[in-house]
Backbone as CSV, one residue per row, in Angstrom:
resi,resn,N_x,N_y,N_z,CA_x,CA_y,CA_z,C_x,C_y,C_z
1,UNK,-13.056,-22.975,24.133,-11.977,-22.184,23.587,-12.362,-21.735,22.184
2,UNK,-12.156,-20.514,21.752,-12.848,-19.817,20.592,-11.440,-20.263,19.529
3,UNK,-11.849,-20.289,18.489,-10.294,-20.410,17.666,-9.893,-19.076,16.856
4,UNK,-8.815,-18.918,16.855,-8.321,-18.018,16.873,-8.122,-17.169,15.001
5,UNK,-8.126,-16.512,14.910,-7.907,-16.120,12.974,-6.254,-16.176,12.828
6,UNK,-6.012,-16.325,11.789,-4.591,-16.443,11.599,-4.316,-14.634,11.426
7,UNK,-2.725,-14.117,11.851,-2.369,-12.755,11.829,-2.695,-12.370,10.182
8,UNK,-2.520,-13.652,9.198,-2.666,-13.017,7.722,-3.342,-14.200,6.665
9,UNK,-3.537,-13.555,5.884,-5.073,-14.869,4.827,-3.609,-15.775,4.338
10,UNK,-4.425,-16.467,3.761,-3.795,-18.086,3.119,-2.233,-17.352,2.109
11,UNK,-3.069,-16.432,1.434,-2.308,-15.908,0.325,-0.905,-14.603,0.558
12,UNK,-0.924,-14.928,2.420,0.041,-13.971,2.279,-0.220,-12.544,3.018
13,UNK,-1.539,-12.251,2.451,-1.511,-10.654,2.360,-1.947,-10.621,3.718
14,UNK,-2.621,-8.994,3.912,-2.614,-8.819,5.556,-4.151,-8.558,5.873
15,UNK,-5.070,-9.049,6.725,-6.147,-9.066,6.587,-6.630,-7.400,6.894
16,UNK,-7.880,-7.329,6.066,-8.340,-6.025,5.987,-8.453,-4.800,7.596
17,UNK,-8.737,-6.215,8.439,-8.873,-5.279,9.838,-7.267,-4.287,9.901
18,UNK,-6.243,-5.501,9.482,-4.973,-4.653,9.854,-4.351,-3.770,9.461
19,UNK,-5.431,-3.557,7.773,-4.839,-2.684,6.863,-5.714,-1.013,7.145
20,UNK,-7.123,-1.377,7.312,-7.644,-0.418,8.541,-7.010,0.251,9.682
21,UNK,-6.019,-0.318,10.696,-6.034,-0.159,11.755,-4.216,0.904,11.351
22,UNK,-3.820,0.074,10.425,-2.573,1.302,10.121,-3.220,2.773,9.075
23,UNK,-4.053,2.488,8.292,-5.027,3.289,7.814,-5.387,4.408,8.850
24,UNK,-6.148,4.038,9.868,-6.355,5.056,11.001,-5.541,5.961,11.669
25,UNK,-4.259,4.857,11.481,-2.856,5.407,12.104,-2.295,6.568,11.508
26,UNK,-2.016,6.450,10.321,-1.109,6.624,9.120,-1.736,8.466,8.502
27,UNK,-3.104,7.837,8.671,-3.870,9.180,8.239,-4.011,10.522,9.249
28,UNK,-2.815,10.696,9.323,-2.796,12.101,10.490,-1.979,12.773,10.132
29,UNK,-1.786,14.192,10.193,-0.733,14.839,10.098,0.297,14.452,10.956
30,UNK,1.579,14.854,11.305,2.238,15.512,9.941,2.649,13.503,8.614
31,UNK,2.091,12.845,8.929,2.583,11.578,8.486,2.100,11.718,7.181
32,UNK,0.673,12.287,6.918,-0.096,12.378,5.592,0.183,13.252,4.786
33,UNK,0.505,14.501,5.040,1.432,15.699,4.396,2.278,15.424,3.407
34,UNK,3.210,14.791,3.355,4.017,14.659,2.626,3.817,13.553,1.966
35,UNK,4.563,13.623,0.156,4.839,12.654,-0.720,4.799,11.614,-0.379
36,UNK,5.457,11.141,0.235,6.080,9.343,0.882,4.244,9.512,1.401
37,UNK,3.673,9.774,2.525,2.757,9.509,3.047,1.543,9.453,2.178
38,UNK,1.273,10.530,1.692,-0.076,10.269,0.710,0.095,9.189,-0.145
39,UNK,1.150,8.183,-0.570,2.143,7.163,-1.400,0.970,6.181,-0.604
40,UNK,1.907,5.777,0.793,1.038,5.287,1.718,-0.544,5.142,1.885
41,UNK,-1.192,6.621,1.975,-2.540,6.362,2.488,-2.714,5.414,1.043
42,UNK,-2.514,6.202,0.029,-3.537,5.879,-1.521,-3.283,4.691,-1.697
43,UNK,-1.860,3.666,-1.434,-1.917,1.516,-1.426,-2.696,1.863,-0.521
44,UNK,-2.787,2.075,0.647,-3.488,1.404,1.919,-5.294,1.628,1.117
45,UNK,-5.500,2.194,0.670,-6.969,3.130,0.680,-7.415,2.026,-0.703
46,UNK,-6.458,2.235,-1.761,-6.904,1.442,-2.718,-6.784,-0.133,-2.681
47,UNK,-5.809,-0.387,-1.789,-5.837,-2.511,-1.474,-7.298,-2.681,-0.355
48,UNK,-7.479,-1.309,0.153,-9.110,-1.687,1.077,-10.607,-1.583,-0.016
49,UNK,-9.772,-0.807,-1.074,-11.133,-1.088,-2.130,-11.763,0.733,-1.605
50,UNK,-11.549,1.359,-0.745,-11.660,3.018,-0.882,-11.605,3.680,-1.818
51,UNK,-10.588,3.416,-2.889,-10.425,3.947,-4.072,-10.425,3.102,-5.394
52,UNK,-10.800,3.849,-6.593,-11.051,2.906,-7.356,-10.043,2.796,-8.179
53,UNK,-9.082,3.603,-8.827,-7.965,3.781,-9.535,-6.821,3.109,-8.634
54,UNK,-6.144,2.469,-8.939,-4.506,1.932,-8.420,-3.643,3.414,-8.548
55,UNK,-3.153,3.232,-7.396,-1.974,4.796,-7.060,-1.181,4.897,-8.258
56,UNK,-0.630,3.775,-9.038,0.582,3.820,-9.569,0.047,3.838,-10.797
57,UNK,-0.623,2.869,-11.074,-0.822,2.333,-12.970,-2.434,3.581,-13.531
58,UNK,-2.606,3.738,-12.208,-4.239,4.338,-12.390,-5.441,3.357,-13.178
59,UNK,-4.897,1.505,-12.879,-6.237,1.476,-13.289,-7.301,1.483,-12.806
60,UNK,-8.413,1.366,-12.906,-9.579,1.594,-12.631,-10.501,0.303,-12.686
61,UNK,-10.693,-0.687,-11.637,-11.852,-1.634,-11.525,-12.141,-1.394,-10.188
62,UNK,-13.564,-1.403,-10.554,-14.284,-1.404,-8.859,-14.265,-2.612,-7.824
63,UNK,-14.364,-2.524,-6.854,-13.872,-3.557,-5.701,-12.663,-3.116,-5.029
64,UNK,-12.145,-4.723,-3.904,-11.024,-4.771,-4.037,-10.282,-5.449,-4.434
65,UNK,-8.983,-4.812,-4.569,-8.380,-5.759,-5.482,-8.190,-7.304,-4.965
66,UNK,-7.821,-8.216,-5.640,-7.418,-9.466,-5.509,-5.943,-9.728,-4.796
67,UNK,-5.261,-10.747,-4.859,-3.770,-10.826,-4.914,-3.045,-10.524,-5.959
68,UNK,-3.541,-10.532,-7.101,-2.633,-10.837,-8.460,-2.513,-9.052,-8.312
69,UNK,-3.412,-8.460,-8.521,-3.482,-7.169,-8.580,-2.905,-6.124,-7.861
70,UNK,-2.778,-6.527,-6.502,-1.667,-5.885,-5.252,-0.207,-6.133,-5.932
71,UNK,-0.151,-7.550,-5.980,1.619,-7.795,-6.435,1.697,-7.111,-7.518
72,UNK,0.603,-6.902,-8.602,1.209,-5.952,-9.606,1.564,-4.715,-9.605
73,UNK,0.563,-4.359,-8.505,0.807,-2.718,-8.208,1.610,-2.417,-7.572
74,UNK,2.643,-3.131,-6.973,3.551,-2.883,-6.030,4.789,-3.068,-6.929
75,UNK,4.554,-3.868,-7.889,5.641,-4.155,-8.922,5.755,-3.174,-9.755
76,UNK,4.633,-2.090,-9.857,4.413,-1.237,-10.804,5.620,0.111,-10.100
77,UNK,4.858,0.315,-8.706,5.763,1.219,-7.921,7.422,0.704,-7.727
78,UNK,7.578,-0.374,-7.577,9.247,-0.938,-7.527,9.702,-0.127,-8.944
79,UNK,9.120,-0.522,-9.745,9.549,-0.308,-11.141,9.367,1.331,-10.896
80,UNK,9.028,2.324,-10.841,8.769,3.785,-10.713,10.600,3.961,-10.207
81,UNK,10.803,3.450,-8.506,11.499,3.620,-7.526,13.027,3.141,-8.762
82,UNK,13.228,2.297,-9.085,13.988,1.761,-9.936,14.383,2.526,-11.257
83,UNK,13.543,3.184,-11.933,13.394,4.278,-12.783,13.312,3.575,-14.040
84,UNK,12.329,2.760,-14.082,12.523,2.140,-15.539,10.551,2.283,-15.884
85,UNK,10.076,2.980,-15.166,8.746,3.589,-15.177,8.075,5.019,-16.056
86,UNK,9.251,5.756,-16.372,9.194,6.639,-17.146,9.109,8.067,-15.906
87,UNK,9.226,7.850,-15.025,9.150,8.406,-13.669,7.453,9.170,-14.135
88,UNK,6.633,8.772,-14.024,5.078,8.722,-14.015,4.315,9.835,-12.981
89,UNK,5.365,9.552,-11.672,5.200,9.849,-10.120,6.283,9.799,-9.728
90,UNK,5.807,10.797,-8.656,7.116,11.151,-7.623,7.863,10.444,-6.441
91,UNK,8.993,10.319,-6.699,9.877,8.914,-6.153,9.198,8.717,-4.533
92,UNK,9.847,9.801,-4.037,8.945,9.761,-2.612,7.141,9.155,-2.808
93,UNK,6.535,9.417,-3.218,5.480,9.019,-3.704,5.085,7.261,-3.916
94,UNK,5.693,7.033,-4.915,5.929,5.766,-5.016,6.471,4.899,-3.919
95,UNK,7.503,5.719,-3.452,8.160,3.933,-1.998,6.611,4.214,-1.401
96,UNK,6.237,5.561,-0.902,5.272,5.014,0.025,4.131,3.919,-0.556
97,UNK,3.761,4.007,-1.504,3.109,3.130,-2.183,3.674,1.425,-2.546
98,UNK,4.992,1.724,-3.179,5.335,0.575,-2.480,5.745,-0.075,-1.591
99,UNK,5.684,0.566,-0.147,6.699,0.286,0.885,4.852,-0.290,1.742
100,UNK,3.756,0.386,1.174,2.616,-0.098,1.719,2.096,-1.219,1.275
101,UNK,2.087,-1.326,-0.056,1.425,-2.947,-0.760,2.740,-3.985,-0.589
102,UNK,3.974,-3.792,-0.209,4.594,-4.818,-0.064,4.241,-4.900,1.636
103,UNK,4.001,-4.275,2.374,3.651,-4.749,3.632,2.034,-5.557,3.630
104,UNK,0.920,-5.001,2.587,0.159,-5.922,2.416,0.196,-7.203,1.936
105,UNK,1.331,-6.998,0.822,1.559,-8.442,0.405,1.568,-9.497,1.315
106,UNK,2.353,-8.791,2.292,3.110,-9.767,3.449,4.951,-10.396,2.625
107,UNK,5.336,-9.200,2.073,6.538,-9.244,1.594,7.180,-8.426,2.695
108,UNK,6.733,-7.490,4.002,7.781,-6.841,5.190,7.112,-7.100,6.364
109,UNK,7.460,-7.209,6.991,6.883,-7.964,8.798,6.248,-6.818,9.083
110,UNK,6.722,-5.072,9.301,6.157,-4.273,9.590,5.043,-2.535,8.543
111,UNK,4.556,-2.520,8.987,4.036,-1.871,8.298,4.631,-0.028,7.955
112,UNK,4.293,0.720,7.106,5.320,1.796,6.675,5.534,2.704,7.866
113,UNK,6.452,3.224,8.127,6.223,4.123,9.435,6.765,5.280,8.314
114,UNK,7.045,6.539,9.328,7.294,7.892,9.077,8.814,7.988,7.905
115,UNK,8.631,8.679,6.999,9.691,8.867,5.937,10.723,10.047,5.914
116,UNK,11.502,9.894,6.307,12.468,11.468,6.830,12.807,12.852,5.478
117,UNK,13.067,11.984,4.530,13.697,12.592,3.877,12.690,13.789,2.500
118,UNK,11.458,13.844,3.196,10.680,15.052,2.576,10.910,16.494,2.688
């Protein structure tokens, strides 16, 4: 009997295959088009280490990020959505961003689906 991987790492977050596999998903029209979605790809793209700037804060270290660094960036976008961010970025913009690193966190069971209100 082979043993099995757990659905998510020690720390919570969601392992890279799964953040790939909504990545693949996610990146299609009409889902990518709009605000909320590109929100989406850019957590998904930058918690895989694709991009080097964070969607929200824009910082810039190469790799991927850690844990400490997801929860911040997602805290960064809450704070946008909340309006105590200086509105930086565009609201739609931001949930998708945070509606994606809190599903990496492993702070929502499911991952972002389609956003109506663009």
């Amino acid at each position: 009997m082979t043993a099995r991987r757990p659905a998510h790492l020690a720390d919570g977050s969601r392992a890279p295959e799964d953040l790939e596999g909504v990545l693949a998903r996610v990146d299609t029209p009409p889902f990518c088009t709009g605000r909320y979605g590109r929100g989406v790809l850019a957590g998904l793209r930058w918690a895989l280490g694709h991009q080097v700037a964070a969607p929200i804060t824009a910082t810039s270290l190469p790799g991927v990020p850690g844990p400490a660094r997801l929860h911040a960036e997602a805290d960064a976008a809450r704070t946008e959505l909340l309006g105590h961010g200086g509105r930086s970025v565009q609201l739609d913009y931001a949930r998708g961003v945070y509606e994606a690193l809190a599903w990496v966190c492993g702070h929502r069971q499911h991952p972002p689906e389609a956003f109506a209100s663009e």
